[in-house]
N, C-alpha and C positions, 0 to 999 in steps of 0.2 A: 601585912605589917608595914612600918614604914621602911624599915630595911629595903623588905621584898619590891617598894613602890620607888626609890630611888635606885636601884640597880637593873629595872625595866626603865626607869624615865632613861638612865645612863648608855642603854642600851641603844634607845629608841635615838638616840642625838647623835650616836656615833657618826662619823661622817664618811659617804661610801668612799669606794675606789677610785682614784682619778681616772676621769678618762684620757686616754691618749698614753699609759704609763703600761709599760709592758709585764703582765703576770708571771711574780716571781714562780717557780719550779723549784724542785732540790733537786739538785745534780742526777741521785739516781734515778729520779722519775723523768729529768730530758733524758739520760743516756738512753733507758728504754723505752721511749718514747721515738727515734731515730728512726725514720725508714731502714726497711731490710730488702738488701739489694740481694743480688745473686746467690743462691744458696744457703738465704740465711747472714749474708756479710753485712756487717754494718758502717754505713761508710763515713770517713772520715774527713777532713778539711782537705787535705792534701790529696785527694784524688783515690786514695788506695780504700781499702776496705777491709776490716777486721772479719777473716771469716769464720763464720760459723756453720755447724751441721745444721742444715734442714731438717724439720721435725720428718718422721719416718711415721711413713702409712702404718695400718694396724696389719696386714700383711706381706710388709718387707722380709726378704730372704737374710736382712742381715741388720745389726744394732753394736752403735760403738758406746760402749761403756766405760766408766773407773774418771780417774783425774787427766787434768791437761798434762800432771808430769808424764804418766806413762799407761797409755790406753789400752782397751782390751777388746779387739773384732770379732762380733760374736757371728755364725753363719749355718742356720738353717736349711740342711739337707733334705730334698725331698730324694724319692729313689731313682738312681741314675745319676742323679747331680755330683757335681766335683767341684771342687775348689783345690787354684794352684798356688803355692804358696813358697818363701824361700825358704830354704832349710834353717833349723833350730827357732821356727817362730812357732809350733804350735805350742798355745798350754793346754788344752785338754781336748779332750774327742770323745761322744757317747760310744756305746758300746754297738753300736751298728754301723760303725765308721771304718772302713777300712783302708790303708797306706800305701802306697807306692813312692816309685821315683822312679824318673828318667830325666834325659834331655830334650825331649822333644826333638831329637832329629841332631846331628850332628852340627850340622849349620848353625842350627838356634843354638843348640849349646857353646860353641863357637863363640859368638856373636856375643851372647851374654856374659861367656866371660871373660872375651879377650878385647869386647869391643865397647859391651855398656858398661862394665865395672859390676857386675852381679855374678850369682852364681852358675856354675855348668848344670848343676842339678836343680829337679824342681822336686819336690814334693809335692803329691796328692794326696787327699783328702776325699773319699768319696762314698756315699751312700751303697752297702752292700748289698740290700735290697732284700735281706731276710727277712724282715719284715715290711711288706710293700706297703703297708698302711700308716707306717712311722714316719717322725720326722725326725733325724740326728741332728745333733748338735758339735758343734766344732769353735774352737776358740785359737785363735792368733794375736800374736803380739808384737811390735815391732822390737829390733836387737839392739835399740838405745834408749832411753827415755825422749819418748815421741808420740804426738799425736796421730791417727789416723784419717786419712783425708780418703773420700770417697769419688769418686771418677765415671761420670756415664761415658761411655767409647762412643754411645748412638750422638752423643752431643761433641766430642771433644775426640772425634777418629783424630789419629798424627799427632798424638799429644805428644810434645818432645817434653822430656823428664829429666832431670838431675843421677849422675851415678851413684848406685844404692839406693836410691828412694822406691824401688818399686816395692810391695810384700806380696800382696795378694792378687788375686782375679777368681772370679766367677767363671762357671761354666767350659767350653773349652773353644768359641768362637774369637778369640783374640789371639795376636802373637807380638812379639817386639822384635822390631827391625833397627838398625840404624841408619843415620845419613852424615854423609862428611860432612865438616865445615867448610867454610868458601876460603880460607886465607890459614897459611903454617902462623900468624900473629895471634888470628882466634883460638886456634887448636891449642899454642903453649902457652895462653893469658888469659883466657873465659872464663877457664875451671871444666871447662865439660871435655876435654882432649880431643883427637882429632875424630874422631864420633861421636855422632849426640844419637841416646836412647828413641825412640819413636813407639808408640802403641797403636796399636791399629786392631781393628773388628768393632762389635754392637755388646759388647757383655760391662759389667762394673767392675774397676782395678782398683787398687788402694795402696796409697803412697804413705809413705813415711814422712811426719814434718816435726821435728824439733822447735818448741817456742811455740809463739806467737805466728798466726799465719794470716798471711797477707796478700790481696787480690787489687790488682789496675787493669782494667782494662782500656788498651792505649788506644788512640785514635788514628785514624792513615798518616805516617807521618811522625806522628807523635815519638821523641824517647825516651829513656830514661837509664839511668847509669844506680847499678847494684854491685856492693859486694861479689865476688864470686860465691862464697861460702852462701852468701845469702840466696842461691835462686835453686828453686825447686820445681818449676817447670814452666811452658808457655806453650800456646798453642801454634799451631805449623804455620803460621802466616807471620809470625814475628819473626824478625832479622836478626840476628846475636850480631857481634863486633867486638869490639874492645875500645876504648879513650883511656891517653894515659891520663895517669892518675895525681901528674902536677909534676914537680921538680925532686930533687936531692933529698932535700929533707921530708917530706910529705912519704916518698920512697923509703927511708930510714929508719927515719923517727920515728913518723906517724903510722907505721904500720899497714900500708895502704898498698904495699909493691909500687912496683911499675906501671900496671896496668887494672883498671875495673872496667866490670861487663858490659855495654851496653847492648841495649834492646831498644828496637825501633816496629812500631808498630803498623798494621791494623794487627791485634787479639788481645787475650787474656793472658796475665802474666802471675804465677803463684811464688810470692818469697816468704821465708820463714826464717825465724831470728835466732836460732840454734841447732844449725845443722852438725851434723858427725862427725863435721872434719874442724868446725868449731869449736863444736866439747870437746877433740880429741887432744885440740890447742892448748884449749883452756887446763885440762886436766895432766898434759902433760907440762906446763908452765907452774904450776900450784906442788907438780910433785919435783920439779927441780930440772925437769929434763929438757929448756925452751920452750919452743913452742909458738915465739912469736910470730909476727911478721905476718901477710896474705900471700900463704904457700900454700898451694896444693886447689883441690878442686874437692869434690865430691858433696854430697848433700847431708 
């Protein structure tokens, strides 16, 4: 028809694409388009990296599920196996799951709660073995609204950790130690007190991260100045410190204390933009009680 003969003529004349002009995209198709760096993270302009969980083989022991507000660790018992957990995080456990607690040794429990800011007591979680051919099921949650971050020890032995943020671990080849800081300026203006948390062994831990969570890995040399509230762990080759944080009013007004964290690299540095001690700011400010200011430490 002549219709159908001018709307192919109209076609046929269009005129191509310039060359040398760059192919628009829609935002959502660059975002996911982004190399994926470590674990899943995706990185950003500024060096840091949005992370993200790694897809999980089809026979991993364990799968984090639910929303970024408030996650749910789910963890597969074969028999014999355990998992350590803090108190009041589990939500549920199959019916072949049987409970404990201890300290692990007077020391560890020491240590945990006079030193990392955790609890004396652990909780277990472990396959009872009534049935040897079963596989139990176990679910954890973290005690804030918080994401679950997962931790190989075979890749990140000495991870130093933020107070509070540990929940979970696998198996029973890991323990937490800690180590003093170099200077009485770090210990009362870091956020992390005059001991910082340390993980050590080959099994997978799992941290607690509020927010948004965020990965740098610095260069020899390299630093970088965080919030206290904001840092959630680094690996043992980063240096902590302190810079202050400006003058009078910056101190005051702006809410910044005295003093912010610095790290100085070579390693991996994990921050998260709603830590415990941030919600506990925010939520005690909203209900009238203060709140402000960068006081205090914890994750």
């Amino acid at each position: 028809s002549p219709c159908r003969l001018l709307i192919e003529f109209r076609l046929a004349r269009s005129p191509p694409s310039m060359s040398g002009m760059p192919e628009l995209i829609p935002p959502l198709m660059q975002d996911m388009g982004r190399p994926l760096v470590r674990e899943g993270a995706r990185e950003l302009m500024s060096g840091f990296n949005i992370w993200q969980p790694a897809p999980q083989a089809q026979d991993s022991l364990f799968q984090i599920v639910g929303s970024d507000f408030s996650q749910v660790l789910e963890i597969h018992l074969r028999p014999s196996e355990v998992v350590t957990a803090e108190p009041r995080s589990m939500l549920f456990a199959s019916d072949g799951v049987s409970l404990g607690a201890d300290m692990g040794g007077l020391g560890q429990g020491c240590k945990r709660c006079c030193c990392a800011g955790e609890s004396m007591f652990r909780l277990h979680l472990q396959h009872d073995g009534r049935n040897p051919n079963s596989v139990e099921k176990v679910a954890l949650t973290p005690a804030f609204p918080a994401k679950v971050v997962p931790v190989d020890l075979r890749q990140y032995d000495g991870l130093i950790f933020n107070r509070g943020a540990f929940l979970a671990a696998l198996g029973r080849d890991w323990h937490v130690d800690v180590k003093m800081v170099r200077s009485l300026g770090t210990a009362c203006c870091a956020g992390q007190g005059l001991f910082m948390n340390t993980l050590h062994g080959d099994g997978m831990v799992f941290l607690n991260a509020g927010g948004t969570v965020m990965t740098k890995q610095l260069a020899p040399g390299e630093k970088i100045v965080v919030d206290k509230h904001g840092l959630l762990a680094f690996e043992r080759a980063v240096t902590i410190s302190i810079r202050s944080s400006g003058g009078c009013m910056v101190c005051c007004c702006a809410a910044q204390g005295l003093f912010n964290t610095e790290l100085t690299g070579p390693g991996l540095v994990w921050v998260h933009t709603m830590s415990l001690g941030k919600l506990r700011q925010a939520v005690g400010a909203a209900a009238g009680g203060g709140g402000g200011g960068n006081q205090g430490g914890g994750s």
